[in-house]
C-alpha positions as CSV (number, residue, x, y, z in Angstrom):
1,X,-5.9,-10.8,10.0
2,X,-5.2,-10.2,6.2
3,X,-3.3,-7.4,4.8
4,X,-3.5,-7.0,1.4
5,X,-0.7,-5.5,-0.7
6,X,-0.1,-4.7,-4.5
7,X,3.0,-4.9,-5.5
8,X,4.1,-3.3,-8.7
9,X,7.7,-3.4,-10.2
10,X,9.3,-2.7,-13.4
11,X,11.6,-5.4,-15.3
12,X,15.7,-6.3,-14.0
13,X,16.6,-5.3,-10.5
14,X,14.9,-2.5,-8.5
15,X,16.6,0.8,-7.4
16,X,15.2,0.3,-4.6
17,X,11.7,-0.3,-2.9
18,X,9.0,2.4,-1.8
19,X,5.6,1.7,0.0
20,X,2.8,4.2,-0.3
21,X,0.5,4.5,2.4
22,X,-3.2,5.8,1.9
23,X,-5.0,7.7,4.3
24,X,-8.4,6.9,6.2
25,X,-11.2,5.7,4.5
26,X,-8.8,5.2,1.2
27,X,-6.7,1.9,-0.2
28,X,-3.6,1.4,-1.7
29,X,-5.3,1.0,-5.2
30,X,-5.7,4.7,-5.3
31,X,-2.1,4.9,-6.2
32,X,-1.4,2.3,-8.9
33,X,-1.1,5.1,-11.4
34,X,2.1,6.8,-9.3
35,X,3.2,3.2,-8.8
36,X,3.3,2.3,-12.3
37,X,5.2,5.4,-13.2
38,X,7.7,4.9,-10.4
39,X,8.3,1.0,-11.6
40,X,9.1,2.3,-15.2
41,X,11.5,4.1,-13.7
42,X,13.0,1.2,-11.9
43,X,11.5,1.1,-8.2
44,X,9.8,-2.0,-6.7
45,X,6.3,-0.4,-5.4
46,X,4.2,-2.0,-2.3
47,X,0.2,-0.3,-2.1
48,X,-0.8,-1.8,1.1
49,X,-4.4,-1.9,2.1
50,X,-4.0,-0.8,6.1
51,X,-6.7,-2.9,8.5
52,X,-10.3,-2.3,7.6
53,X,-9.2,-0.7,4.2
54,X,-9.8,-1.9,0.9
55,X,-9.2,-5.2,0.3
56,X,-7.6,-6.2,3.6
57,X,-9.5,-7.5,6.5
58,X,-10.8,-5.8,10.3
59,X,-13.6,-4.0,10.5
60,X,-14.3,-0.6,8.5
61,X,-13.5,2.6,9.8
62,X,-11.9,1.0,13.1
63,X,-8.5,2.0,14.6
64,X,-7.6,1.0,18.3
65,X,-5.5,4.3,17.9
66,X,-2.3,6.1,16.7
67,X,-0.2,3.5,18.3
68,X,-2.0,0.9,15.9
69,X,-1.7,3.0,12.8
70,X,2.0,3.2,13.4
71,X,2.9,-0.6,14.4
């Protein structure tokens, strides 16, 4: 399946990298506002959209379980 992810960095190299992860029923979207004031501050940003969120693929509102959420 697809997994969509927005990746949002500032200019030169990164500090390091951080990936924010929404909750059910949410997207990594939500978060472009922190992600944008993190990357000014020199961190490389990843919003993924998990399966059946936002812009990535699997059905909506599905999870196999916790074991799927984790992997």
């Amino acid at each position: 399946f697809l997994l969509h992810v927005l990746e949002v960095a500032g200019v030169g190299e990164p500090l390091g990298s951080i990936t924010v992860l929404h909750g059910a029923g949410d997207h990594g979207g939500r978060y472009e506002a922190l992600a944008g004031v993190l990357a000014a501050r020199g961190w490389a940003i990843a919003l993924p959209d998990l399966r059946g969120h936002g812009k990535s693929e699997g059905p909506r509102g599905h999870s196999w379980g916790l074991r799927e959420v984790l992997r």
